[in-house]
C-alpha positions in Angstrom: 6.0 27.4 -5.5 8.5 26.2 -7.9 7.7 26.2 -11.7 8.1 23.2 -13.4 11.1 21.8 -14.1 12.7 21.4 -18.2 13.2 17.4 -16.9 9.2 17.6 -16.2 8.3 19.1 -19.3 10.1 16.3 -20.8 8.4 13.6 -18.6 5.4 14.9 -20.0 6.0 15.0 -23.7 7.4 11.2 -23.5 4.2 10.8 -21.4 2.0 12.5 -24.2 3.4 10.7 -27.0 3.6 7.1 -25.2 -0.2 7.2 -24.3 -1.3 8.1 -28.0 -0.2 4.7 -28.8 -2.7 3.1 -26.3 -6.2 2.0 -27.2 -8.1 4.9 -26.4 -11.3 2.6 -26.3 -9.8 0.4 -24.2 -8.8 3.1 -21.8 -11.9 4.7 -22.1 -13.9 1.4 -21.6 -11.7 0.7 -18.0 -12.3 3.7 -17.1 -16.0 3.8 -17.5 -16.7 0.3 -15.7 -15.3 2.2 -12.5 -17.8 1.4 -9.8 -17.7 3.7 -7.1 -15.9 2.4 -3.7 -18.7 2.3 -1.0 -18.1 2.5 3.2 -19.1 -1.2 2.8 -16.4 -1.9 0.5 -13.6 -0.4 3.0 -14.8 -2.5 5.5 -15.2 -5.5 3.2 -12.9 -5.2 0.5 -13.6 -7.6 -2.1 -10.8 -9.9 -2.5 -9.9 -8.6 -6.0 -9.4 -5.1 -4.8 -6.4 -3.7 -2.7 -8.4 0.0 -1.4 -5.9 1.3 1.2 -2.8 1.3 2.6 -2.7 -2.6 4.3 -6.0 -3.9 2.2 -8.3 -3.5 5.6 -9.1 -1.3 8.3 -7.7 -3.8 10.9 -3.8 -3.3 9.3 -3.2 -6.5 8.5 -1.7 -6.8 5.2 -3.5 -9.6 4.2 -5.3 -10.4 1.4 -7.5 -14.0 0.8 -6.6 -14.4 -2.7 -5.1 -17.8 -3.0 -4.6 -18.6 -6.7 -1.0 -18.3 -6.3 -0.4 -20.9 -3.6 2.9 -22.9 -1.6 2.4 -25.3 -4.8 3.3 -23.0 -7.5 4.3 -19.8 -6.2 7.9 -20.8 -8.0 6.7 -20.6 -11.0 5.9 -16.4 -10.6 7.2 -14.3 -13.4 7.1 -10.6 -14.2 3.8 -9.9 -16.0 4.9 -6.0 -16.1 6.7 -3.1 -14.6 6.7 0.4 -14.5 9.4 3.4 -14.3 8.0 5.5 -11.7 9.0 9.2 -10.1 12.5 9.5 -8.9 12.4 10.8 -5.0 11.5 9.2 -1.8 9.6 5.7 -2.8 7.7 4.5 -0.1 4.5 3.8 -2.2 1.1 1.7 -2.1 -0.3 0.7 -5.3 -4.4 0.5 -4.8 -6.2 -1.7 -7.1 -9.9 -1.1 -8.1 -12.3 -2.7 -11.1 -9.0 -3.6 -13.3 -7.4 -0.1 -12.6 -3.9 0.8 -10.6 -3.3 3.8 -8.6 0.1 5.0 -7.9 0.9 7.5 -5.7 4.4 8.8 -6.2 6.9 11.2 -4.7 6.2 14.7 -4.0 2.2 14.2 -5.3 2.7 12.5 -8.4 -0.2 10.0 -9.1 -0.4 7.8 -11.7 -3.6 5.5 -12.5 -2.7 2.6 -15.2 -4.1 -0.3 -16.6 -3.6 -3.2 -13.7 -3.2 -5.5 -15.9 -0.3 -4.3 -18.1 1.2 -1.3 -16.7 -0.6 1.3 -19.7 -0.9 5.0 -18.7 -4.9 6.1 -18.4 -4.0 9.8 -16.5 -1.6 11.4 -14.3 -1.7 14.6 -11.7 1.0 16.3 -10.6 0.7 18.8 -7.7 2.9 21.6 -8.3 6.1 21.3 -6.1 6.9 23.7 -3.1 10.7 24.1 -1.8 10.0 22.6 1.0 12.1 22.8 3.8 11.3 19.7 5.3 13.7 16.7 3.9 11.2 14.0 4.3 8.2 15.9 3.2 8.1 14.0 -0.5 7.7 10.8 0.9 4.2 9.6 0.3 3.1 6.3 1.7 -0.7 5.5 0.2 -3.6 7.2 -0.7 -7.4 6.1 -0.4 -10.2 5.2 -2.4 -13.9 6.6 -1.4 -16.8 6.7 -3.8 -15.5 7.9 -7.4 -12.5 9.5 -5.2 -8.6 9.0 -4.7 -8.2 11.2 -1.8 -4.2 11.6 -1.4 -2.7 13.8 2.0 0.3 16.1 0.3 3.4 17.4 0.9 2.3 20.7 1.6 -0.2 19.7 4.2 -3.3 19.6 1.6 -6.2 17.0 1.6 -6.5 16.7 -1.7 -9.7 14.6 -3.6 -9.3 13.4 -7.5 -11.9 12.1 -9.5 -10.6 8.5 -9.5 -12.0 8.3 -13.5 -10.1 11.6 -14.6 -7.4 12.5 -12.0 -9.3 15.7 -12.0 -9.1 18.1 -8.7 -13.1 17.6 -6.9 -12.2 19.8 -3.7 -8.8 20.7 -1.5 -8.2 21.5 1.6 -5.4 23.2 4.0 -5.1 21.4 7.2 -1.5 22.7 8.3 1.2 24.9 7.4 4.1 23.5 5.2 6.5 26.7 5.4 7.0 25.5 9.1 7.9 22.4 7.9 4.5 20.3 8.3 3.5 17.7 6.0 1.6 14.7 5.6 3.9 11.5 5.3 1.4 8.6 6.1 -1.6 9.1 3.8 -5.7 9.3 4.7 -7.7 6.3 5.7 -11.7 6.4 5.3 -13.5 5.1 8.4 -17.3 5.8 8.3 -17.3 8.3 6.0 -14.5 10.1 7.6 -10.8 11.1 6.4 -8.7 10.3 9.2 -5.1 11.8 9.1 -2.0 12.2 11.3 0.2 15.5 10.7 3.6 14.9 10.7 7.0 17.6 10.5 6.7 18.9 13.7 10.3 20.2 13.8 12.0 22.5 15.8 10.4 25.8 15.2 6.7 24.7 15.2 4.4 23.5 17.9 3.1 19.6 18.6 1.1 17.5 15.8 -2.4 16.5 15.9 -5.0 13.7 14.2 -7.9 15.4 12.0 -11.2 13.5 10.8 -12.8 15.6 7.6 -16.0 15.1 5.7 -15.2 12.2 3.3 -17.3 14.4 0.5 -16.1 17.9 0.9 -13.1 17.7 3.4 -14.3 20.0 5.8 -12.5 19.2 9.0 -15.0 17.3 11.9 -12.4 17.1 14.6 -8.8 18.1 15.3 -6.6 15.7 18.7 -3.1 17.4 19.7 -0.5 14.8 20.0 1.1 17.0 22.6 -1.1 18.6 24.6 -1.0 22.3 25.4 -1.2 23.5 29.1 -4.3 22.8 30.9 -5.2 19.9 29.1 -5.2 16.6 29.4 -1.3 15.1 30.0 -0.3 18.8 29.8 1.1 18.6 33.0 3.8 15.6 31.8 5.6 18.4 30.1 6.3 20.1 33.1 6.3 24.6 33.1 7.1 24.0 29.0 5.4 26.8 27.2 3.2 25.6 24.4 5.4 27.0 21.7 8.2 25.0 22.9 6.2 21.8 23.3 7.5 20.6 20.1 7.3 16.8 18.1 4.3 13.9 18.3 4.2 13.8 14.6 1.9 11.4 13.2 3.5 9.5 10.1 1.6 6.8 9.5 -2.0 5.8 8.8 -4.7 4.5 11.9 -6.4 1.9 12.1 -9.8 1.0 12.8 -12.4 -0.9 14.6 -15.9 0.0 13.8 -17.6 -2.3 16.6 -15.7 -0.7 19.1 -15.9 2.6 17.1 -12.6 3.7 18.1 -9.6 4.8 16.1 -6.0 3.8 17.2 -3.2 5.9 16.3 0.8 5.9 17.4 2.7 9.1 17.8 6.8 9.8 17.5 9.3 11.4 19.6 9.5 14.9 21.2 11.3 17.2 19.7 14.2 18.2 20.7 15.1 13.9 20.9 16.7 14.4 24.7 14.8 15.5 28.2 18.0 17.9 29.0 17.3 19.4 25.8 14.0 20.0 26.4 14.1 21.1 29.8 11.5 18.4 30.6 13.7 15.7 33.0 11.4 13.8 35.0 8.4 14.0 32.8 6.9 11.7 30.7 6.0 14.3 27.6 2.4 12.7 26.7 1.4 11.3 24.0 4.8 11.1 22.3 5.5 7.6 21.4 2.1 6.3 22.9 -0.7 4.0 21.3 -3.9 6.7 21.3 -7.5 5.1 20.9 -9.8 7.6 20.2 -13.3 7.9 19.2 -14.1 8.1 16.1 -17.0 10.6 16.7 -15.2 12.8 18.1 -11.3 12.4 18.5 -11.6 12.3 22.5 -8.8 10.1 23.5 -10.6 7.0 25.3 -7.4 5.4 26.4 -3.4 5.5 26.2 -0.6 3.5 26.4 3.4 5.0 26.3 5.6 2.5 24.9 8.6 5.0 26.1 7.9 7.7 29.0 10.5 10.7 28.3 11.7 10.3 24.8 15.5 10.4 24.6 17.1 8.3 21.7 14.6 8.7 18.8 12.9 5.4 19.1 9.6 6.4 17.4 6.6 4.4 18.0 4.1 5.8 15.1 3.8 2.0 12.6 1.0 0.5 12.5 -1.8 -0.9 15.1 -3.4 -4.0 14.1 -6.6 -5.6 15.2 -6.7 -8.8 16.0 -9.6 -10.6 17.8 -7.6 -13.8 19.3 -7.3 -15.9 22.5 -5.0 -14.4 24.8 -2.9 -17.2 26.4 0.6 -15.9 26.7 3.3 -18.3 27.6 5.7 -16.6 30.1 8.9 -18.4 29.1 8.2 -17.0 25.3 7.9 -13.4 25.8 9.4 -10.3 27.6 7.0 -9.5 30.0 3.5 -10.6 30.4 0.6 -9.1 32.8 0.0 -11.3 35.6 -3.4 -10.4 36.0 -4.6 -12.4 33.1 -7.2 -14.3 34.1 -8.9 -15.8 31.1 -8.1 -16.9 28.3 -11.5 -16.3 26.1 -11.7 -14.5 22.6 -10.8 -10.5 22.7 -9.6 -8.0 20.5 -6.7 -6.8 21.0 -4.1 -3.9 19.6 -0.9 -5.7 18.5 2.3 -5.5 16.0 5.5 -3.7 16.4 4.7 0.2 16.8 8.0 1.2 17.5 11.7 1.5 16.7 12.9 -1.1 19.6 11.4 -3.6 17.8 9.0 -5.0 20.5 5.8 -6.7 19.9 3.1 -5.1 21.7 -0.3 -6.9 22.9 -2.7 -4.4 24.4 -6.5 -4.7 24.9 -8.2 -3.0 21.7 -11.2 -1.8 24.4 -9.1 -0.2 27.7 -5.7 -0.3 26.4 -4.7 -3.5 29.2 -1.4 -4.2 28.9 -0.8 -8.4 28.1 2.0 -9.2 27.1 5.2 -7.7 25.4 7.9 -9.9 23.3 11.2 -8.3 21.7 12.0 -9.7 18.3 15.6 -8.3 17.9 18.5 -7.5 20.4 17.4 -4.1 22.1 18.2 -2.7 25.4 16.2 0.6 25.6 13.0 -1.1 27.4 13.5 -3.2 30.7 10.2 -3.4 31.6 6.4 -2.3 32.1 4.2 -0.3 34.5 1.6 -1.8 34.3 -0.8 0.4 36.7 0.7 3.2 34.7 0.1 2.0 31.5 3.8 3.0 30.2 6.8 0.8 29.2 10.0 1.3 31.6 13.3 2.5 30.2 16.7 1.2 30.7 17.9 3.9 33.6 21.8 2.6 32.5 21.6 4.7 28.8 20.0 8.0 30.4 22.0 11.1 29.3 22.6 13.4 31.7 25.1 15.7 29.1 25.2 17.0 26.2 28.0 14.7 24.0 27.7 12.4 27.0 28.2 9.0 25.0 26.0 5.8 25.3 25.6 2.3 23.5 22.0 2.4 22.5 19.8 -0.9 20.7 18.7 -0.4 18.3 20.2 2.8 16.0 17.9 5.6 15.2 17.0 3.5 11.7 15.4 0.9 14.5 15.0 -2.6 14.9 12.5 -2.3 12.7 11.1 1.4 11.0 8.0 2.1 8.9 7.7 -1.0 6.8 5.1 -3.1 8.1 4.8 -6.2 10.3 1.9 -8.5 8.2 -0.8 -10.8 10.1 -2.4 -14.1 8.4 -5.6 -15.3 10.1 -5.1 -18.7 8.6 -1.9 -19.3 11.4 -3.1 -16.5 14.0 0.6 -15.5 13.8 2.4 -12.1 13.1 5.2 -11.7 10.3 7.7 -9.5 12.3 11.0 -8.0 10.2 13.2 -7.0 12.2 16.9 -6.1 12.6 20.4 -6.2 15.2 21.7 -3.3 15.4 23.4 -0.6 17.7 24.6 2.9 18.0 26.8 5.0 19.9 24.5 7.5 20.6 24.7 11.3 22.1 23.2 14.9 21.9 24.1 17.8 20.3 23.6 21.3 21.4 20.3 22.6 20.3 20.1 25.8 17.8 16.6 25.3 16.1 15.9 26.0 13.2 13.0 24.8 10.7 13.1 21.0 9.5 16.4 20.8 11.6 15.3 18.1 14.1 17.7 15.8 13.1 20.8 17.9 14.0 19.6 17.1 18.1 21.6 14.3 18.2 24.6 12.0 16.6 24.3 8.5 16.4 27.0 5.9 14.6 25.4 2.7 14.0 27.3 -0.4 15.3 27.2 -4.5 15.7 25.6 -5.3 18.9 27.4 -7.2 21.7 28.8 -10.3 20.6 27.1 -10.5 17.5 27.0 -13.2 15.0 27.1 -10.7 12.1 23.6 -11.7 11.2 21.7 -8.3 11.0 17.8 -9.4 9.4 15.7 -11.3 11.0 11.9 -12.8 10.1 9.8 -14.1 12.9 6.7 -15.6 12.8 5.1 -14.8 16.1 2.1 -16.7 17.4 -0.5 -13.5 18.6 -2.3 -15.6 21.3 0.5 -17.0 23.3 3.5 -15.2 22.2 5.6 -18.1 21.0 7.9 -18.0 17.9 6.7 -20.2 15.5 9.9 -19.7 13.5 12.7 -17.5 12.6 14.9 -17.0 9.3 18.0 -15.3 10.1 20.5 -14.0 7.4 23.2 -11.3 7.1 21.6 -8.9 5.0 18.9 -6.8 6.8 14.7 -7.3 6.4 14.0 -3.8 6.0 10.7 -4.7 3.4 7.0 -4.8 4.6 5.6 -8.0 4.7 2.3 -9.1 2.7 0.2 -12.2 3.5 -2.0 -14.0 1.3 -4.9 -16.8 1.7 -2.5 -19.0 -0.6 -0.3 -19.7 2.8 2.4 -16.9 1.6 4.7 -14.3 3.1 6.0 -11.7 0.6 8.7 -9.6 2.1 11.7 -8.4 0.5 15.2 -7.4 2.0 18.5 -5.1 1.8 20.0 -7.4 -0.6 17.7 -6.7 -3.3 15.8 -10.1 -2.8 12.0 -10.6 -3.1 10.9 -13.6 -1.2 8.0 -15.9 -0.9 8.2 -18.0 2.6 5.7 -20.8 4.0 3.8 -19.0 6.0 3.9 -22.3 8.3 7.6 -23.7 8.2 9.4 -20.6 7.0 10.7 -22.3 3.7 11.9 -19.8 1.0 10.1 -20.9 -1.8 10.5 -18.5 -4.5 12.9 -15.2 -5.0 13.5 -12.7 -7.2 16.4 -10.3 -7.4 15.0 -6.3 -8.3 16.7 -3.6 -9.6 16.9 -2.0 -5.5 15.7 -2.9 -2.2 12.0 -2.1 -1.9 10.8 1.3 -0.2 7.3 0.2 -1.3 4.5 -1.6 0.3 3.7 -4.8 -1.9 0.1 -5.9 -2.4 -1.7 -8.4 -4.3 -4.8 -8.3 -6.3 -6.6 -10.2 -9.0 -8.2 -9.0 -12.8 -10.2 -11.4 -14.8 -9.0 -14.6 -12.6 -5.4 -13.7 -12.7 -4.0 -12.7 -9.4 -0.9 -10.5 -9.8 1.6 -9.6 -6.4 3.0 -5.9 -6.6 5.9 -4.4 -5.6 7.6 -0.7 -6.2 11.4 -0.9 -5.5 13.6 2.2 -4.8 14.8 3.6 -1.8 13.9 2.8 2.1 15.4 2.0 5.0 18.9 0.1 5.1 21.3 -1.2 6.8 24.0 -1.6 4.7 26.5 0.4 7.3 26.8 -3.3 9.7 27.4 -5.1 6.0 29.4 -2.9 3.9 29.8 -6.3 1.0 26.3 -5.5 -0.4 25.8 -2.7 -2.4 23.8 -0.7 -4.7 23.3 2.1 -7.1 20.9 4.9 -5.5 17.4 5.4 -6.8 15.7 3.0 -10.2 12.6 3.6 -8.4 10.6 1.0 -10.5 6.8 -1.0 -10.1 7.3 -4.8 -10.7 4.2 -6.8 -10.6 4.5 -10.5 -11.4 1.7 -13.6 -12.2 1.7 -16.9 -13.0 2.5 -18.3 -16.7 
């Protein structure tokens, strides 16, 4: 472990000296009001409170609050902001009685007043040289009883007391000095801590999902990603010894249905990305990028479905599932490919969303994993169709690489249609808020030579305009979950690489590469406020609400862009920075 650094020292000292200028009644007094976070609470959140990653178990990014409105939404202004941790910033505030919780890069947690931005404590994990490159990006934490339970860069559960940022209990799951880590953070479902381990690289074996002990972490259950000979889908790797059955990393947090008690999960890519690499042509290399319902129980996996049989290009599937309970009436002339075997049209819940890279919106049966319907949202040409009886999507046979530097014009680039910001869901329009992006690549293999945290060294890709393209790269669509249809679409040149957040005041938040933060009509698609930030947004905005005022958050800094197709709009690197704005 690395000692801290003369820059953290400093941190601190500013830190120390700022916070004896706050009210330590008033800090003390917030902090004493805390009410514990109850199993009925995650499943019910109250509307003030923003508990985990997307507000609800379900994944939708939506919260009721409706004080800020289509009416007056224009008149938002900053109410505060907050310099956070430089690094990776792909953060989700959480919101509980008046108090903000910030997890930061590499483990740096913050809680502050939520209603002003001032400092009540901070933990810093100490900092490992870890040799995975993505390892410090931390996408949410959880709140559980008096707990913030945060998954770490050196493969830790980790509880702090939620009061006093105080370590309650830790606990190992994997090995960072192989490269594993946790990137998406812990969700509580019935008293469980449900994580997905991700940075299984090159010189490590397959991921796996873990439930622990919400109260002491000890681990309840442990579900390989890639399963090892003799198990179940072993056999889809072909002879593949299990020390060479690499990848299936788990980045982002499940989601939940408690009435049908099952947990739904999506996996990445195979490492090595390409079959000739792996020596596994032919096979369809279970579960990588595959939907995985298991029970919550006991992590058996109840049903399956693999978006992309085989791997090959790095088009992840591991975003986010979200539940739904909807008519299912899809029209066939607005989507991709629809199951013919629909028969009725009556209420069910279903799995649905964007899970992977290509950009595709996927409708599954939340109970057996049915396929529906499937629409694509941006230009794409890796998926051509689906097998249906064989629960798998079918892959365009016309970009297989058969060689290693063997060149091929893939949709969309290895930064995806879309990539780990989040598609958000509104209940009041039954409709999904898809970004999404054009883009291409020319795309081939490299020679393998692992080596720990190399994976990205499999493959080269250049990222390119698709065919005859317009030059209009992000894309917002508002897609109708029963039948499929796009209720709108707002395209522009800069690309939509923000996650989206719905509210019950008929709003879509999402924000963009061009540094813009954007209120639409959840109905018509109108713009009807923006703000300009210091950087596009890596960070996951919410909304919550303290003594009648509801506030909308966002922490800028870093993420996914796709600047290379429009070179005109720039920025500095970094500023990661918390804005939250209210209304006069």
């Amino acid at each position: 472990m690395q000692n801290p650094t003369a820059r953290q020292y400093c941190l601190a000292t500013i830190f120390a000296a700022f916070a004896a200028f706050i009210p330590v009644a008033v800090a003390q007094s917030l902090l004493d009001n805390y009410s514990p976070v109850s199993l009925a609470d995650l499943q019910d959140p109250p509307e003030n409170d923003w508990l985990m990653w997307r507000r609800t178990a379900n994944h939708w990014g939506y919260s009721p609050l409706a004080q800020i409105d289509k009416t007056n939404v224009g008149s938002l202004r900053l109410a505060w902001a907050w310099t956070m941790e430089p690094g990776r910033q792909e953060t989700t505030p959480l919101v509980h009685d008046g108090v903000m919780f910030l997890p930061q890069a590499c483990d740096f947690i913050e809680a502050v007043d939520a209603t002003d931005g001032s400092p009540l404590w901070e933990y810093r994990r100490p900092v490992v040289d870890h040799i995975a490159t993505l390892a410090c990006a931390n996408r949410n934490a959880t709140l559980y009883k008096d707990q913030l339970i945060i998954a770490t860069m050196d493969a830790y559960l980790v509880s702090l007391n939620a009061r006093t940022g105080e370590v309650t209990w830790e606990r190992q799951v994997g090995d960072w000095t192989v490269g594993q880590h946790y990137s998406g953070g812990p969700q509580v479902f019935d008293g469980k801590i449900i994580t997905g381990m991700s940075g299984c690289y090159y010189i490590n074996t397959g991921c796996w999902i873990t439930a622990h002990d919400a109260d002491t972490g000890e681990e309840l259950w442990r579900t390989n990603t890639v399963p090892k000979i003799g198990e179940p889908g072993g056999e889809t790797w072909g002879d593949l010894p299990n020390e060479l059955r690499r990848g299936g990393s788990a980045w982002m947090p499940a989601s939940y249905d408690a009435e049908l008690n099952l947990i739904f999960m999506g996996v990445a890519v195979p490492i090595p990305w390409g079959s000739i690499q792996r020596d596994t042509r032919g096979g369809d290399v279970l579960y990588t990028n595959s939907t995985l319902a298991l029970n919550a129980d006991t992590g058996e996996i109840v049903w399956y479905f693999q978006h992309i049989p085989g791997g090959n290009w790095d088009q992840d599937h591991p975003f986010e599932r979200i539940v739904v309970e909807t008519e299912v009436t899809p029209v066939a002339d607005a989507v991709s490919w629809i199951n013919p075997n629909i028969t009725s049209s009556a209420r069910r819940k279903v799995i649905t969303g964007i899970p992977g890279k290509p950009g595709i919106v996927w409708t599954l049966d939340a109970a057996t994993g049915e396929f529906l319907w499937a629409k694509e949202t941006n230009y794409q040409n890796v998926i051509v169709g689906v097998d249906i009886e064989g629960r798998k999507g079918i892959t365009n046979p016309e970009i297989d690489i058969t060689e290693i530097r063997q060149r091929k014009l893939v949709c969309p680039t290895t930064t995806g249609g879309t990539n780990w910001f989040s598609v958000g869901y509104s209940p009041q329009t039954n409709a999904l808020y898809a970004p999404s992006n054009n883009t291409c690549m020319t795309f081939y293999l490299n020679p393998v030579n692992p080596v720990v945290g190399g994976y990205h060294s499999s493959a080269t890709s250049i990222m390119v305009p698709p065919p005859d393209s317009d030059g209009q790269v992000g894309l917002l669509t508002a897609v109708d979950v029963a039948t499929g249809e796009a209720r709108w679409t707002y395209r522009q040149r800069a690309g939509i690489a923000g996650s989206v957040l719905t509210t019950g005041g008929g709003l879509v938040f999402v924000s963009d590469d061009a540094r813009r933060f954007r209120a639409f009509d959840a109905d018509s698609g109108e713009i009807l406020w923006e703000q300009i930030l210091n950087s596009s947004a890596g960070g996951f905005p919410i909304t919550y609400s303290v003594d009648g005022v509801q506030y909308i958050a966002i922490a800028a800094g870093g993420g996914i862009n796709y600047r290379t197709l429009t070179p005109e709009i720039r920025q500095r690197g970094g500023g990661n920075m918390l804005y939250v704005f209210r209304l006069p």
